[in-house]
C-alpha positions as CSV (number, residue, x, y, z in Angstrom):
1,X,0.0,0.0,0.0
2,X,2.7,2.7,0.6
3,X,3.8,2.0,-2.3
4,X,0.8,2.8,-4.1
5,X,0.9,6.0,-2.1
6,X,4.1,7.5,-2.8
7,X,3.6,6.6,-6.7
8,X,-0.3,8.6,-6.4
9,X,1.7,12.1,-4.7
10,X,4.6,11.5,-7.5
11,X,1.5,11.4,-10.4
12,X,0.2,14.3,-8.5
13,X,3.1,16.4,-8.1
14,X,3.9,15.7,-11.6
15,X,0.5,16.6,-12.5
16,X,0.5,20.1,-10.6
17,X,4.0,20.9,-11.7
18,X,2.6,20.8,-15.6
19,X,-0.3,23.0,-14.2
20,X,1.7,25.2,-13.2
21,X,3.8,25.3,-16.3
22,X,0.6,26.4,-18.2
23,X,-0.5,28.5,-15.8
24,X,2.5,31.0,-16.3
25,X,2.1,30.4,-19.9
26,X,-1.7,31.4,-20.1
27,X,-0.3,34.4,-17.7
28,X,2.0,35.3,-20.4
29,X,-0.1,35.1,-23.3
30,X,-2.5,37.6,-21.5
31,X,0.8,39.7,-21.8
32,X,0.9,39.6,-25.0
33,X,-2.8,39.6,-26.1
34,X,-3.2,42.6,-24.2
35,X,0.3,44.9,-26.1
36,X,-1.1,43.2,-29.9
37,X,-4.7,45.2,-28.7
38,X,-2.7,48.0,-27.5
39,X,-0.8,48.4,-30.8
40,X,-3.8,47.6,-33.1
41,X,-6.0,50.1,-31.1
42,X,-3.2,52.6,-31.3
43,X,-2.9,52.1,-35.0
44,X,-6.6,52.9,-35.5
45,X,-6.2,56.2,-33.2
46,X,-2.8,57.0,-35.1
47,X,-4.3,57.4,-38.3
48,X,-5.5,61.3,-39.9
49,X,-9.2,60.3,-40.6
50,X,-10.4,59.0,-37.0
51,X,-12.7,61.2,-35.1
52,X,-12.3,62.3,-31.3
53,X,-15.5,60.3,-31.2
54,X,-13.8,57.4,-32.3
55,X,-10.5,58.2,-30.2
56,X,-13.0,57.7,-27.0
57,X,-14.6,55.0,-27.5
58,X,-11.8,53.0,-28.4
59,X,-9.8,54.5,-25.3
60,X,-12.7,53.8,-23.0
61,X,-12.1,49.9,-24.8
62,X,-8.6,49.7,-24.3
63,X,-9.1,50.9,-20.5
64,X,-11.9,48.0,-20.7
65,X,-9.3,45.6,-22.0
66,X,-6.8,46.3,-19.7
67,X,-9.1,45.7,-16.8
68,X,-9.9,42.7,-18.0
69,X,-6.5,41.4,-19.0
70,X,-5.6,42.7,-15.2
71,X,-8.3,40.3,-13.4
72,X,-7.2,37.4,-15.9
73,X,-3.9,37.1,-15.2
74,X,-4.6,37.5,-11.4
75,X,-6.5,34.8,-11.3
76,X,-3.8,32.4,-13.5
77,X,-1.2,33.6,-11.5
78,X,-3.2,32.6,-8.1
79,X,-4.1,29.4,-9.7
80,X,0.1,29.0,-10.7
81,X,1.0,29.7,-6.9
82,X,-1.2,27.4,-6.2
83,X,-0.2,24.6,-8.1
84,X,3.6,25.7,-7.0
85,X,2.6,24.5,-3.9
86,X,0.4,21.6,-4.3
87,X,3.6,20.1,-6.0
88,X,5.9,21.1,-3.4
89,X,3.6,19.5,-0.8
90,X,3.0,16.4,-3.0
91,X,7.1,16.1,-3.0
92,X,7.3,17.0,1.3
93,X,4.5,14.0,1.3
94,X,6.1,12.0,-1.1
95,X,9.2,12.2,1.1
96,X,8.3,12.4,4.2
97,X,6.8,8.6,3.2
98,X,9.7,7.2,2.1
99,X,11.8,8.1,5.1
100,X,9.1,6.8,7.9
101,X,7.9,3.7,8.6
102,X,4.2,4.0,9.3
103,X,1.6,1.6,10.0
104,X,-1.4,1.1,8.0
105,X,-3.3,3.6,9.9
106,X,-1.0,6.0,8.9
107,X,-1.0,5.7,5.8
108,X,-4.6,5.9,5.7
109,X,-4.0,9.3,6.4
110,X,-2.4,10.3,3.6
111,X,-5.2,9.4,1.1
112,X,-8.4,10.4,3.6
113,X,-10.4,12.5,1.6
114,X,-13.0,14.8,2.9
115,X,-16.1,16.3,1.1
116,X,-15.6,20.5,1.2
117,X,-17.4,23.2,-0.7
118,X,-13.9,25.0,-0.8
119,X,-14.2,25.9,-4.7
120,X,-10.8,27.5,-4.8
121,X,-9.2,24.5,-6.3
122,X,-11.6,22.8,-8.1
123,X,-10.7,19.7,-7.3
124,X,-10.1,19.8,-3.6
125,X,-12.8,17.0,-3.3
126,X,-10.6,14.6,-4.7
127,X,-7.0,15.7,-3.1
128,X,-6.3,14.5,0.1
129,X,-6.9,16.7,3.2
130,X,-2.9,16.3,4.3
131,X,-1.8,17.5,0.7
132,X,-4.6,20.5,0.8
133,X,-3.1,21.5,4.7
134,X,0.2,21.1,3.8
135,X,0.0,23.2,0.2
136,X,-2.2,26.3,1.9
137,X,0.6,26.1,4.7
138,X,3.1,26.4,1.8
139,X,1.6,28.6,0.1
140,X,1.0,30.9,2.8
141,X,5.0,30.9,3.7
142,X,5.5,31.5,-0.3
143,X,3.2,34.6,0.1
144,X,4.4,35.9,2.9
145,X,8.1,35.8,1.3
146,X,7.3,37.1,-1.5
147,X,5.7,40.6,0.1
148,X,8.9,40.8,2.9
149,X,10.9,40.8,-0.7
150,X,8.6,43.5,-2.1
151,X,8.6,45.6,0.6
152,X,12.2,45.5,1.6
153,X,12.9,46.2,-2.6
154,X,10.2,49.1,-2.2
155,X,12.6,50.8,0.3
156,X,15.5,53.3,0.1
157,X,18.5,51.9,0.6
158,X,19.3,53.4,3.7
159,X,16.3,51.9,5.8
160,X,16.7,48.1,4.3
161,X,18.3,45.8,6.7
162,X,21.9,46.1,6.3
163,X,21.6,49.4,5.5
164,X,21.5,48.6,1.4
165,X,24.6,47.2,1.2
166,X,24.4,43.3,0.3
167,X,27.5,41.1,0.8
168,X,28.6,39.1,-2.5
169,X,27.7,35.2,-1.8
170,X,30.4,33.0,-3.3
């Protein structure tokens, strides 16, 4: 049975790490989608015959656009992050599984599934609750790390912690 265990959080780690992939790819192409409106819209505006009438309404669509292009890739980066972590919690499972020796019981654990209305994920009907705990845990410390680094980046050099001045790491 553990066996079967370890080899379901590889599949799913596997599986989340490919999620993720096209996650930051979907992300990107929002990137992109949204300068080829920006240069065709500016094109149209550019040219000697438009009217100021036409110049608003397409600048109220571009401002449309770019809301829109804003909300989608916040939600597929969100949905990357979370994948990020799912896998690294599939691989802390997957490990932590190989190094013990548990009893059936135990191991149980690691595939008890519980019904939720958590919509979030999707899927989190199907993924075990210790995967689910330990990726929001993850994710969480992912978050938080990420806003200390924005904030420290966000400040003058003088007020970051060692005063601005970072040692070379060899």
């Amino acid at each position: 049975m553990k066996n079967e265990i370890i080899k379901f959080y590889e599949e799913t780690g596997k599986h989340y790490g490919s999620y993720h992939d096209h996650k930051e790819t979907c992300a990107w192409a929002g990137v992109v989608l949204h300068f080829v409106f920006c240069g065709t819209v500016t094109k149209i505006i550019s040219t000697d015959n438009s009217t100021p009438c036409v110049n608003h309404i397409f600048a109220m669509l571009l401002a449309f656009e770019t809301a829109c292009i804003l909300i989608y890739m916040n939600a597929q980066l969100k949905a990357k992050d979370m994948a990020a972590a799912l896998n690294a919690a599939a691989m802390v499972l997957q490990l932590e599984l190989l190094r013990g020796n548990q009893d059936e019981t135990a191991l149980k654990e690691y595939l008890n599934v519980e019904e939720s209305d958590d919509l979030a994920l999707r899927a989190s009907h199907v993924l075990p609750i210790k995967l689910l705990r330990k990726a929001k845990a993850i994710n969480a410390v992912g978050r938080d790390v990420q806003l200390a680094t924005k904030w420290i980046a966000l400040r003058p050099p003088e007020k970051r912690p060692g005063g601005g001045k970072f040692k070379e790491v060899i």
